[in-house]
N, C-alpha and C positions, 0 to 999 in steps of 0.2 A: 483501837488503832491510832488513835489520832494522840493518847498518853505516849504510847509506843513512838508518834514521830518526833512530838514536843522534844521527850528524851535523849533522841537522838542526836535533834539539833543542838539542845542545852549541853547536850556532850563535845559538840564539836565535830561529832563524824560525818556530818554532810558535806558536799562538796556543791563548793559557788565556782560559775561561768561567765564571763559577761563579755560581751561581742557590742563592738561597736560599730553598725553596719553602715549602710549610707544614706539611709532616712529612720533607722532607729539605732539606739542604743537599747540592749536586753541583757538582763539577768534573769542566769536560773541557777535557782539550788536543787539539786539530786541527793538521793538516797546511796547508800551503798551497791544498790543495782542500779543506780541511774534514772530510778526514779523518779520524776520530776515531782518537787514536794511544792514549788512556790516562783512567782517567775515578777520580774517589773521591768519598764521599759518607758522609755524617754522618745517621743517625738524630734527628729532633730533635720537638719535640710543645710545642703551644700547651697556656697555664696559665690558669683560667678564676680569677680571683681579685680580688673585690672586683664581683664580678658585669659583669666586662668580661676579654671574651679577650686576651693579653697571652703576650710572651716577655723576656725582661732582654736586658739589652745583654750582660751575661755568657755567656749561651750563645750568644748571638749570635759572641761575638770565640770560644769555644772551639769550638764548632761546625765556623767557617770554618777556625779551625787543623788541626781533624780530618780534614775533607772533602780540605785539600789536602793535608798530611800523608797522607793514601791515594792522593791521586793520587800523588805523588814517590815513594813507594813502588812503586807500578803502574809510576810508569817506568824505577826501577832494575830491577825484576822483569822486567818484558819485554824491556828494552833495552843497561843495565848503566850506566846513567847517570845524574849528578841534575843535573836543571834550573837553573840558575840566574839566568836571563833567557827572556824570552818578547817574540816581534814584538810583540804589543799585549796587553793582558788587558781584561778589564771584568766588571761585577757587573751582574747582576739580582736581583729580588727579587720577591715576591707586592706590588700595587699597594696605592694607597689607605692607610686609616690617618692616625695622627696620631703625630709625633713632635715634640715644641716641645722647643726650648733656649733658654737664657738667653743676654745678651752676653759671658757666660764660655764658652758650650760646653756647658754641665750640663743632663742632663734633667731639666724640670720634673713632668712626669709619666708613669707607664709607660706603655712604648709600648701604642698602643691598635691592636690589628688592622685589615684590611678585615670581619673576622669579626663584629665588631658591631652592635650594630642600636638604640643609645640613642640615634642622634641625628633624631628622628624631627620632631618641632618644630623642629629647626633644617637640615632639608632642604627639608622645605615651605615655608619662608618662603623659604630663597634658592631654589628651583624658581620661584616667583611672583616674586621681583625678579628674579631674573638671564632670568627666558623661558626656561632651557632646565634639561632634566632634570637635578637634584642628585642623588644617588642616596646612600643612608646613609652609604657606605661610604669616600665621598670626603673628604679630606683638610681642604677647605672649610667641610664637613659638621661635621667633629668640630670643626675650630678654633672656627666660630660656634655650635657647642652649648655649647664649653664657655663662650664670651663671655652666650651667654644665660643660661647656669648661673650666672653671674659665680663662676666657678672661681677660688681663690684665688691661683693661680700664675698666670693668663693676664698681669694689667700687667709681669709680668718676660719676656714671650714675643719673643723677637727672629730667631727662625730658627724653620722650620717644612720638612719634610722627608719624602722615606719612607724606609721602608727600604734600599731601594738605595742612595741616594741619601747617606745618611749614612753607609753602609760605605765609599763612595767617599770622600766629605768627608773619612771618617780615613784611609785609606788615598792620599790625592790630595793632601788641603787643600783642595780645588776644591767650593766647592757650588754645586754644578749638577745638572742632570735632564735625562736625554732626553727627546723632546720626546713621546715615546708613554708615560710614567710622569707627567710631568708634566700630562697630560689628565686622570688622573684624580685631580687635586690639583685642581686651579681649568678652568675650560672656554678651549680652545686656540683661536683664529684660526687657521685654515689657509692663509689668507691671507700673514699673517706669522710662523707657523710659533712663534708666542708668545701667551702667557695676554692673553686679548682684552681688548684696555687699556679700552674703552668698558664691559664689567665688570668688570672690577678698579676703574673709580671709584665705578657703582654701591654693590660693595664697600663701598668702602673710605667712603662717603657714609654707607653705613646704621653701620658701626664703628665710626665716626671718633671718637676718646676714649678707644677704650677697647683698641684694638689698635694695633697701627705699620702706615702702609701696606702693601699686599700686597708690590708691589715691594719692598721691603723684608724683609718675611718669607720669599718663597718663592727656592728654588733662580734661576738662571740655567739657559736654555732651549737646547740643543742638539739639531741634528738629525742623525742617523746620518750617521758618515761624519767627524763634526767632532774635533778636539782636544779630548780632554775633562782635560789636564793628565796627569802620568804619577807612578808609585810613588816616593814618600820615603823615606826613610831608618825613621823611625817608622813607615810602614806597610808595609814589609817587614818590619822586627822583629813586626810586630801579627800580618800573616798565617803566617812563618817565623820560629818565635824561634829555631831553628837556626842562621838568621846566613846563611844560604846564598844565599837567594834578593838580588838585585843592585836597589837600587833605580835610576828612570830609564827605568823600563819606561814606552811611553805607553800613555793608556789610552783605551777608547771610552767614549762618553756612558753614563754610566747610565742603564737600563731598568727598564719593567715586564716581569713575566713574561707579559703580553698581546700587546706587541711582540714579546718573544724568540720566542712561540706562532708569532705571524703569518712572523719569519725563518726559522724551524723549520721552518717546512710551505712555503715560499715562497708563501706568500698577500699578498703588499704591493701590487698592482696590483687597477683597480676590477674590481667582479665577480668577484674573487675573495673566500674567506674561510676560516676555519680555526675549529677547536674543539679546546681544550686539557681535557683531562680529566684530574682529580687528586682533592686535599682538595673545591676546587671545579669548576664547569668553566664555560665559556666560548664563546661564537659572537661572533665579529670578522667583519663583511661590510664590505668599503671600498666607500664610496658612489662613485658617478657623479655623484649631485645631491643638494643637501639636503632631507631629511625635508619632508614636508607640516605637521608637528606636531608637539608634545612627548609623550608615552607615556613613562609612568613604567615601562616593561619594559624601555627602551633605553636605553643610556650615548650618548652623544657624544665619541667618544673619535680617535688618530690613530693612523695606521704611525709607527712609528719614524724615516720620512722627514717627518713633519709630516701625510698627506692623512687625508682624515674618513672616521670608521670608525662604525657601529653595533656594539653592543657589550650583545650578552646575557650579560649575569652572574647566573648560579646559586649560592649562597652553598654548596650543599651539591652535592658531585659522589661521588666513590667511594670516601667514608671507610666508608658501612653495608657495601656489597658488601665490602670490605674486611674489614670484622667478620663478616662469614658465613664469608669465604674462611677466615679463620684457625682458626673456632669448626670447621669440618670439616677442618681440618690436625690442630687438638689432639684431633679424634674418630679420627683417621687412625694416631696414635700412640697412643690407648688403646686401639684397636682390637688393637693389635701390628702393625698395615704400616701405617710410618710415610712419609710422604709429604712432599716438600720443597714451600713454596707454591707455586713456578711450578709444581711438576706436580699439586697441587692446583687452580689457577685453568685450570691446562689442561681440568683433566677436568671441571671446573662450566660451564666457559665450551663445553665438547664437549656437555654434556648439553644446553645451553640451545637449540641448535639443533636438539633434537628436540622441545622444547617445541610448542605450538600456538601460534599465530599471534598472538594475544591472549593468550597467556599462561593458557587454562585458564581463565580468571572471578580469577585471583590480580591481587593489587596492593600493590605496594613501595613504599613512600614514604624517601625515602632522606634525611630534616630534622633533621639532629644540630643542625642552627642553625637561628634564625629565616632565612624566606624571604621577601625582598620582593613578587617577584613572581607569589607564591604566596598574599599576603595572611599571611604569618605572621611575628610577631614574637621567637617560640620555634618549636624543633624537637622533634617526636618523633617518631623513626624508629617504623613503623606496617608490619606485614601483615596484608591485611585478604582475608578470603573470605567468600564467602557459601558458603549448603551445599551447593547446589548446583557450585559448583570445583570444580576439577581440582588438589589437590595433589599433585603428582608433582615431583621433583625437577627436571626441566626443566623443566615449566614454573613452579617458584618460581625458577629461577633465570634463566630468559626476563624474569620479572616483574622479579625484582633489577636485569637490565642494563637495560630499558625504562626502569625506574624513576630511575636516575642520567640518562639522555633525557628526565624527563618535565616537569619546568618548563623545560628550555632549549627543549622544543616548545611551550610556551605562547611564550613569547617570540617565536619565530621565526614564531611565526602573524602578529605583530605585522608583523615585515618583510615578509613576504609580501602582507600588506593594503596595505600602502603600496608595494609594487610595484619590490622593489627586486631589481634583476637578479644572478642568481648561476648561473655557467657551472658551476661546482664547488667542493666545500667539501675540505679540507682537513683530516687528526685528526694528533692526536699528542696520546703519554700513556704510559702504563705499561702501560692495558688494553686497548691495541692491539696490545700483543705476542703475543696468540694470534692468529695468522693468520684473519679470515675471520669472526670471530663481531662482537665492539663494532664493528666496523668496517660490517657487513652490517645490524646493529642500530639506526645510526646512523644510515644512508640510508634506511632505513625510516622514523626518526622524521623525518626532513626532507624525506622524499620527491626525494629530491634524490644525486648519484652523490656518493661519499665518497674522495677519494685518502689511501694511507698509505705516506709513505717509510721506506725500510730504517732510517734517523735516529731514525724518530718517538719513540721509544720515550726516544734520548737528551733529548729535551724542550728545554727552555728552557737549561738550560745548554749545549748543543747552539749553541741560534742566540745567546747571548751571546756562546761562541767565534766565532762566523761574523760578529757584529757587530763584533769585536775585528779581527779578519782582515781586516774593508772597512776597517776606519783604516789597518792595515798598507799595504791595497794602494796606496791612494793613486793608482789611476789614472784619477779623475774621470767613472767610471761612476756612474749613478744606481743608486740603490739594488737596482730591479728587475733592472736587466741585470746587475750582478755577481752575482746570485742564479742569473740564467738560465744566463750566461756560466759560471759558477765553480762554484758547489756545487751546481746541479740536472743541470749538463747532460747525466751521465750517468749520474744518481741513479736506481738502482731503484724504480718505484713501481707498486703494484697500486691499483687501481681500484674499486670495489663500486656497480654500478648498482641502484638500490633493487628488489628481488622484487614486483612486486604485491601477491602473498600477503598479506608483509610488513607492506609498507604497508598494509591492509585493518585486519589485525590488530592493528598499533600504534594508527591511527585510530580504533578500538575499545575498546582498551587506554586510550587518553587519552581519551575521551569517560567514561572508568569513575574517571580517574585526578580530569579535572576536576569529579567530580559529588562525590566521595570526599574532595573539600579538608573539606569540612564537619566528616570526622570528624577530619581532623588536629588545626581548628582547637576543636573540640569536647577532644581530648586536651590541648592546650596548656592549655585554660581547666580539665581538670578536674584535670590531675596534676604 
C-alpha cells in the first residue's frame, strides 16, 4: 500500500489544499478519493495594532512555506518521497476583509480582517442602497468605509481582493475569486453566478469620483470546477524555495473557508447545511427559495457552485474554550501529571456530559471580539452565576461548549421563523474530535440531527484538496454528485439526533444567555 501511494504521489495525481485559517495555516494532500494521504500546518495568531485586527503579508508568505514544508516532510516520513507536482492545488482562506493594491501591486494598507467591526456607518448605508444585508465584515463594507473616511490611500486603489484570493494572484498571476469567497465581497446573482451588475451600478453611482468602478476593482468570478490558471515559476519559489516543487500545476478557483466548510461536510445541495467551528464559527443553510426579507443576522452568501446560501456568522467561536482548555493543561503540569491537550479536551469535554442540562444556572459568554448579532461592538469573555448555580466542573464546562452555540442559536432562530427547510446539518471543526459530546451539544442548540465525518476534523483544507481534485477530475459532474459519487460514498458518518433532555436545557440555557447580553454589553461599556 504504502509503494502504491509513493507512486501516486511521484506521479503527480494527488491533489494538495491549503487553508489559511485564523490561528493556523494547514495543508492536505488527498488521494484520488480524497484520501487524506499527509497534512502540515503552521501555528499563526492575528495582531490587534492600530485598533484594527490584522496579519502582514510576511507571515502570511512564511506561514505557507512552513505549513507545506511539514507536509513534504510528512511525506517523506510516511512514504520516502518528495512531491514535486500535484493533479491540481488550490488555496483557501478565512473570508471577507479588505486587502487594496495599487496599479503597481503594493498594499495600500494593512490587511484588515473579517474580525473587525469599524465599518459600522458604512454597512448601514450600503444595507439601505443595495436592499440586501451588508454585514461589517464584508469586503464592500471596508472598501466604502474607508471612501467615507476619505482614507488617504483610497484614490490609488485599483485592485481589491481577500485573502485567498491574493495568495492565488501571487502564486497564479490570475485574479480571480471563487464564486463562494467572492459573495462575501460584493452580493452575488445566482442567476449568473456573478456580483449582481444591477448593484454594482448602484455602487458604483453612489462612488462614482472617488473610486474606479467595481468591475474593475474586484477579482474575476469563478465557479467550482473551472480553470483557475495554474503555478509559475515565482510562486513555486514563493511556496518552496527549495526549488523542488515543479511549476504548471493547475489550480482550482480560489475559496472561502465557508465554501471549503460546505465541501467538507458535503452540504452543497438545498436543505442541506453545515457549521464550521474554530476562531469563529458558522451555519451555511442553501436555500430552495429567496428569503421574505433582509435580517441583519443573515449573510446572503453562495456554494461554491454559485446557489444561495444563508449564512450565520458568529465572530467569536472556540477561541475562550480554547483558553480554559489550556489554563487546566498548564494546572495539569503544576499539578505534576502532566497532560497532552487532546487528552485534556477529552476529559473536559467527558466531564461536560455529566453536566445538567442547563448547565447548572452557569453561563459562558465566549466575545473576545465585538459581536454583531449579539448587539456588541467589543468582546468580553464573561462567566456569569448567580448564587444559587451549580458550579461544578461539568456543568461550567456544559456552560463553555453551549456558550461557543449560543449566538449561532440566535441566529438560526432567524431561519427557522422564515421557514426555511433543513433535512440535516452538518459540523466539522477541531471540537468535533471527541466523539459524541460538541456534536450531541449542537443538535441540542438546533434542535435539529447533527452529521460528523471521519474528515471533519481535517476541516477546510480538507475540502480545498476535494475542490482541487473536481478540476483534476474533469468528468462534467455537478458539483453535488462528485461529492456523493467520490468522496462521501463511503465515508464514515455518525449521526446525533437531538436528546429532548438536551434541548429543554439548552432552550433554558439561551433564554438565560439572551437576557444576560445586558451584562456583556454593560462590561464593554464599563472596562
Amino acid at each position: 500500500m504504502t509503494a502504491d501511494i509513493s507512486a501516486l504521489i511521484e506521479q503527480g495525481r494527488a491533489s494538495l489544499g491549503i487553508e489559511l485559517g485564523s490561528t493556523r495555516i494547514k495543508a492536505c494532500l488527498i488521494g484520488p478519493n480524497a484520501e487524506v494521504l499527509a497534512t502540515g500546518s503552521h501555528e499563526w495568531e492575528n495582531v490587534y495594532a492600530d485598533k484594527l485586527w490584522t496579519y502582514s503579508l510576511d507571515a502570511v508568505w512564511s506561514g505557507l512555506q512552513a505549513a507545506y514544508a511539514e507536509l513534504v516532510a510528512n511525506v517523506h516520513e510516511q512514504y520516502g518521497v518528495t512531491p514535486e507536482r500535484y493533479a491540481a492545488m488550490g488555496v483557501s482562506a478565512m473570508m471577507h476583509g479588505y486587502l487594496a493594491f495599487d496599479a503597481d501591486g503594493e498594499l495600500l494598507a494593512p490587511f484588515r480582517t473579517w474580525r473587525n467591526t469599524n465599518t459600522g456607518v458604512a454597512a448601514a448605508e450600503l444595507t439601505e442602497l443595495l436592499g440586501v444585508n451588508i454585514p461589517l465584515r464584508w469586503s464592500i463594507a471596508h472598501l466604502h468605509q474607508a471612501v467615507v473616511d476619505a482614507e488617504p490611500h483610497v484614490p490609488e486603489v485599483r485592485f481589491l481582493t481577500t485573502l485567498a484570493g491574493y495568495v492565488h494572484w501571487k502564486l497564479t498571476g490570475e485574479k480571480v475569486l471563487g464564486v463562494g469567497d467572492a459573495s462575501g465581497m460584493f452580493p452575488i446573482d445566482s442567476a449568473t453566478r456573478d456580483y449582481d451588475a444591477e448593484l454594482v451600478a448602484r455602487y458604483d453611482g453612489l462612488a462614482a469620483g472617488r473610486v474606479p468602478a467595481l468591475t474593475d476593482l474586484l477579482p474575476e468570478v469563478l465557479v467550482a470546477g473551472a480553470a483557475a490558471g495554474s503555478l509559475t515559476e515565482n510562486g513555486a519559489r514563493l511556496l518552496d524555495p527549495t526549488g523542488t516543487l515543479r511549476p504548471g500545476i493547475p489550480f482550482a478557483p480560489p475559496e472561502g473557508d465557508a465554501g471549503t466548510g460546505m465541501v467538507a461536510t458535503g452540504a452543497v445541495a438545498p436543505r442541506t447545511g453545515n457549521v464550521s467551528a474554530g476562531t469563529s464559527i458558522f451555519a451555511m443553510v442553501v436555500l430552495e427559495r429567496p428569503l421574505s426579507e433582509v435580517h441583519h443576522e443573515l449573510d446572503l452568501v453562495t456554494t461554491p457552485s454559485g446557489d444561495a446560501v444563508a449564512m450565520v456568522h458568529c465572530n467569536n467561536g472556540a477561541s475562550e474554550l480554547a483558553a480554559w482548555a489550556n489554563m487546566f493543561t498548564a494546572f495539569s503540569a503544576a499539578a505534576g501529571v502532566p497532560q497532552t491537550p487532546d487528552a485534556t479536551y477529552a476529559a473536559l469535554f467527558s466531564a461536560a456530559l455529566e453536566g445538567e442540562a442547563d448547565a447548572g444556572g452557569l453561563l459562558a459568554y465566549n466575545h473576545l471580539a465585538g459581536e454583531p448579532i449579539a448587539g456588541l461592538d467589543e468582546g468580553r469573555p464573561l462567566v456569569v452565576r448567580t448564587p444559587d448555580s451549580r458550579l461544578t466542573l461539568p456543568n461550567f464546562m456544559r456552560a463553555q461548549l453551549y456558550g461557543v452555540f449560543g449566538t449561532l442559536a440566535l441566529g438560526m432562530a432567524v431561519l427557522h421563523a422564515e421557514g426555511v427547510g433543513l433535512d440535516k446539518m452538518y459540523a466539522h471543526g477541531g471540537m468535533f474530535r471527541t466523539a459524541g459530546v460538541a456534536q450531541r451539544f449542537l443538535a441540542a442548540a438546533l434542535d435539529a440531527p447533527v452529521a460528523v465525518a471521519e474528515t471533519a476534523s481535517e476541516g477546510g483544507a480538507w475540502g480545498m484538496a476535494v475542490l482541487a481534485a473536481y478540476v483534476a477530475d474533469g468528468a462534467g459532474r455537478d458539483l453535488d454528485t462528485y461529492l456523493a459519487e467520490v468522496v462521501f460514498a463511503d465515508a464514515p458518518i455518525t449521526t446525533a439526533d437531538p436528546d429532548p433532555a438536551d434541548v429543554a436545557g439548552f432552550s433554558a440555557y439561551l433564554d438565560r444567555y439572551r437576557a444576560g447580553l445586558a451584562v456583556e454589553a454593560a462590561a464593554v461599556a464599563s472596562l
